[in-house]
C-alpha positions in Angstrom: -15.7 29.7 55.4 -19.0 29.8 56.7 -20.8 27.1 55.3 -21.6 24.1 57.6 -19.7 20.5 57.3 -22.1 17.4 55.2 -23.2 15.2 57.6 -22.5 11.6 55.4 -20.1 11.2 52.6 -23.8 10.4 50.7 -24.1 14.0 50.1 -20.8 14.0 47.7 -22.9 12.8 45.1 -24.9 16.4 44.4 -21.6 17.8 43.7 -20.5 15.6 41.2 -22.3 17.5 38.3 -20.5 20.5 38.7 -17.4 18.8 38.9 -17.8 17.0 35.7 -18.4 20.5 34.5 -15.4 22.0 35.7 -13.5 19.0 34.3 -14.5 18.5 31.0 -13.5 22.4 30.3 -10.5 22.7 32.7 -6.8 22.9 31.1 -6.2 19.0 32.2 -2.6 19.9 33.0 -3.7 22.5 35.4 -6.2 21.3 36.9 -5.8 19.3 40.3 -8.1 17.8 42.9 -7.0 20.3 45.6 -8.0 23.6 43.4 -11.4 21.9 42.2 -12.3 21.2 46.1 -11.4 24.4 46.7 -14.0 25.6 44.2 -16.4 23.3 45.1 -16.4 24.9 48.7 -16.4 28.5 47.2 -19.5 28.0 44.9 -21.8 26.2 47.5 -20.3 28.1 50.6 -19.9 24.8 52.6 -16.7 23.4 54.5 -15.2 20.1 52.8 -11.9 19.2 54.7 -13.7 16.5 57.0 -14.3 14.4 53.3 -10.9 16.0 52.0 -9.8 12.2 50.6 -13.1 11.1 49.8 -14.0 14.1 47.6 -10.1 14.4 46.1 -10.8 10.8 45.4 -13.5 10.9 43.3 -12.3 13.8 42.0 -9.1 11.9 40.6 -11.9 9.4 39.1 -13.9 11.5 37.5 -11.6 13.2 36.0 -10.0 10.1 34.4 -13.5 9.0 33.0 -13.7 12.1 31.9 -10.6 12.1 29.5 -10.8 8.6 28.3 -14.5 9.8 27.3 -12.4 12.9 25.4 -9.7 10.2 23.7 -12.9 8.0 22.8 -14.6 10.6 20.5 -11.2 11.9 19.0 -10.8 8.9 18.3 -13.9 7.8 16.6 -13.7 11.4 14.5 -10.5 9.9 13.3 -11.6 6.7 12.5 -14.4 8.6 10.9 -12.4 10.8 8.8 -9.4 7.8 8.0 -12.8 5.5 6.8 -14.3 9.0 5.3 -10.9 9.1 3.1 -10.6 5.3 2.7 -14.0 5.8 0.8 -12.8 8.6 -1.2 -9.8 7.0 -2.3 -12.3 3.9 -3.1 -14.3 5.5 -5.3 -11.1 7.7 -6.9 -9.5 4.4 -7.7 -13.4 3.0 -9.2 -13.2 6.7 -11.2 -9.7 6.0 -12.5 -10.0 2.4 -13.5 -13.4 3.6 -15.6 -11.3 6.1 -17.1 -8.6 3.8 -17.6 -10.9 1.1 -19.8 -12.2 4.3 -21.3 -9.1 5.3 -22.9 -8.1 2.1 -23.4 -11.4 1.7 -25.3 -10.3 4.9 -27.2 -6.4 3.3 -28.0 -8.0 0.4 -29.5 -10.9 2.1 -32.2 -7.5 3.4 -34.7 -6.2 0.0 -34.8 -6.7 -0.1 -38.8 -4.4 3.1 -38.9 -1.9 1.9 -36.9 -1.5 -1.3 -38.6 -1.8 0.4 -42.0 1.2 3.1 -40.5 3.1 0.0 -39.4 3.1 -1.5 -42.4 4.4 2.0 -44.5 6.9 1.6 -42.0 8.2 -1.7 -43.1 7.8 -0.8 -46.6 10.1 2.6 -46.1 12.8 0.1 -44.3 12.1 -2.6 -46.6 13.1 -0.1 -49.8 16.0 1.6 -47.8 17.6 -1.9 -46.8 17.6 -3.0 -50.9 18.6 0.5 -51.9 21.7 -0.3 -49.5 22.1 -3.2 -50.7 21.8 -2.3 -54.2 24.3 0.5 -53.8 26.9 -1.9 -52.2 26.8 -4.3 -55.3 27.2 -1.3 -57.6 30.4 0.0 -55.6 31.8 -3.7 -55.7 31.0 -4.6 -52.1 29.8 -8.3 -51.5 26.1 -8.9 -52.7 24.1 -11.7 -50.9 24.1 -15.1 -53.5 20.4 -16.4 -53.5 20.0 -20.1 -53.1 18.9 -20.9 -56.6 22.2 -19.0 -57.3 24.3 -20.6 -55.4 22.7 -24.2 -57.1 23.4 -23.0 -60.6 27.2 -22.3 -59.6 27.4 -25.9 -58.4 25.8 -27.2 -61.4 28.2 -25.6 -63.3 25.7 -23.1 -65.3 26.1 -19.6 -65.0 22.7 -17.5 -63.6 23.0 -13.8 -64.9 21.7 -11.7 -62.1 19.6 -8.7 -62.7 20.1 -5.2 -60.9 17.4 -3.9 -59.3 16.3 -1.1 -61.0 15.0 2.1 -58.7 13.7 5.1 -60.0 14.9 8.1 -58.8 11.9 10.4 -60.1 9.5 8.8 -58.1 7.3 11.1 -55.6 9.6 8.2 -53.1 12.9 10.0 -54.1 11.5 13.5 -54.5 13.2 16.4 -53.0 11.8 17.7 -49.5 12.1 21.1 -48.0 13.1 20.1 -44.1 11.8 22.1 -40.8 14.2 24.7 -39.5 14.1 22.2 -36.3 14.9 18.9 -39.1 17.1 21.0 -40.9 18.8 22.3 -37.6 19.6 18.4 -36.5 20.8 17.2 -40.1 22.8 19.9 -41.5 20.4 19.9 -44.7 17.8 22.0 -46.0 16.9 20.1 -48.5 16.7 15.9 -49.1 14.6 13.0 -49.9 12.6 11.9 -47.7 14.8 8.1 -47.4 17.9 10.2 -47.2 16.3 12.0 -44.2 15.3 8.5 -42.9 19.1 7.5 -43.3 20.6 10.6 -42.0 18.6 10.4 -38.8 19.1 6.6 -38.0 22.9 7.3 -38.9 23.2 10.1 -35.6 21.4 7.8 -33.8 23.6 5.3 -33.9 26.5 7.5 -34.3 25.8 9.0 -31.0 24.7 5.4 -29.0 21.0 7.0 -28.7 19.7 3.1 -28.3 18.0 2.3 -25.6 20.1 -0.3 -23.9 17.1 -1.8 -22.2 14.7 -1.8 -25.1 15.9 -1.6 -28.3 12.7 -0.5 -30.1 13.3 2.7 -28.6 15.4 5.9 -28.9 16.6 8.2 -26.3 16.6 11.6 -27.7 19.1 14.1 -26.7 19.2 17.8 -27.2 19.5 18.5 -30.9 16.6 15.5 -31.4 14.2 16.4 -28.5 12.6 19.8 -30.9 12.2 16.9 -33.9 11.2 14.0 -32.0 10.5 14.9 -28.0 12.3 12.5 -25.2 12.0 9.6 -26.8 10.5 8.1 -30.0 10.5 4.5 -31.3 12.2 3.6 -34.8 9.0 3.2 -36.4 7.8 6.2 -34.7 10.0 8.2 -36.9 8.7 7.8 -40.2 5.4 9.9 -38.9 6.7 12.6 -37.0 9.5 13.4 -40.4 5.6 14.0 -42.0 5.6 17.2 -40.3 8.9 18.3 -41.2 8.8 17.6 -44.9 7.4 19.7 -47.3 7.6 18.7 -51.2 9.8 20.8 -53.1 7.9 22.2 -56.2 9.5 21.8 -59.4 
């Protein structure tokens, strides 16, 4: 080599720039203090070994600022991007809650139909349960005594007990032409519309389609799930058979 030797360890300092350059774009498992001296002494032309410690020493400490400076900025881009995504999920959670009080919003305008649906419901049951109970007095099964009966009997007077009449020409009891899909689950192509009612409740609980942890509900299975999807509630029932049933013209 034929540059000359530095006279005080001082003059280390005006190399330190280029070694920080070398550094911060060297492969930091390749690099090592011996090669970077080396290339020190090849780019300025000057011999090193008398300040061989020195320079490897503050080559070893550069090169460790160096990489905590590299593991400080990857680390604040990731704490940038995990608070960037924080925010984001922020304001997707603010979107979804406003969409959630929106819909809710939307669930409770129709509450008038739903009552009024509700209460068709109960009526539909209400009918069914005295036609049942109507058709068990008339085959000689027990009939329910009503309290003013049951006082008369004790008082020793008789209390005559009028059927309950039911009229089998209403539009109630009219014949209905059931869906291929309806038709397909009861077995019938034709029926009114509470011995549709009937028919399904009886495969329900023929089949144990209950749901064991909430009874209001009804696990469909295959032949119900093209009538009635997954799962339908009992007084869910009476509106989808609406759009199975067609009235039979005369």
């Amino acid at each position: 080599m034929s540059g000359q030797a530095l006279r005080t360890t001082t003059d280390l300092a005006q190399y330190l720039p280029t070694i920080d350059a070398i550094l911060r774009v060297a492969d930091p498992d390749k690099v090592s203090a011996k090669r970077l001296r080396n290339a020190i002494e090849d780019l300025f032309d000057v011999d090193l070994s008398a300040y061989k410690k020195q320079l490897d020493a503050t080559i070893v400490d550069r090169f460790n600022q160096i990489q905590d400076e590299i593991e400080q900025k990857r680390r604040n881009v990731e704490g940038a991007s995990t608070a960037k995504a924080n925010i984001s999920q922020a304001n997707a959670k603010q979107v979804q809650a406003k969409q959630d009080k929106a819909a809710r919003k939307k669930k409770l305008i129709p509450v008038k139909a739903e009552v009024d649906h509700e209460k068709s419901d109960a009526e539909l049951a209400a009918k069914l349960h005295g036609e049942i109970n109507l058709s068990r007095t008339r085959n000689g099964g027990p009939a329910r005594s009503s309290t003013r009966g049951q006082r008369a009997k004790k008082n020793g007077n008789s209390v005559e007990k009028k059927p309950r009449s039911v009229n089998r020409n209403s539009v109630f009891h009219a014949t209905n032409l059931l869906s291929p899909q309806l038709a397909e689950l009861l077995g019938e192509t034709e029926l009114s519309r509470p011995a549709v009612v009937q028919k399904v409740f009886k495969y329900v609980n023929d089949n144990q389609l209950k749901n064991p942890n909430d009874g209001r509900w009804i696990i469909c299975d295959d032949k119900m799930r093209p009538v009635f999807g997954n799962t339908v509630t009992y007084f869910g029932v009476n509106k989808i058979l609406s759009k199975h049933l067609r009235r039979k013209e005369s």
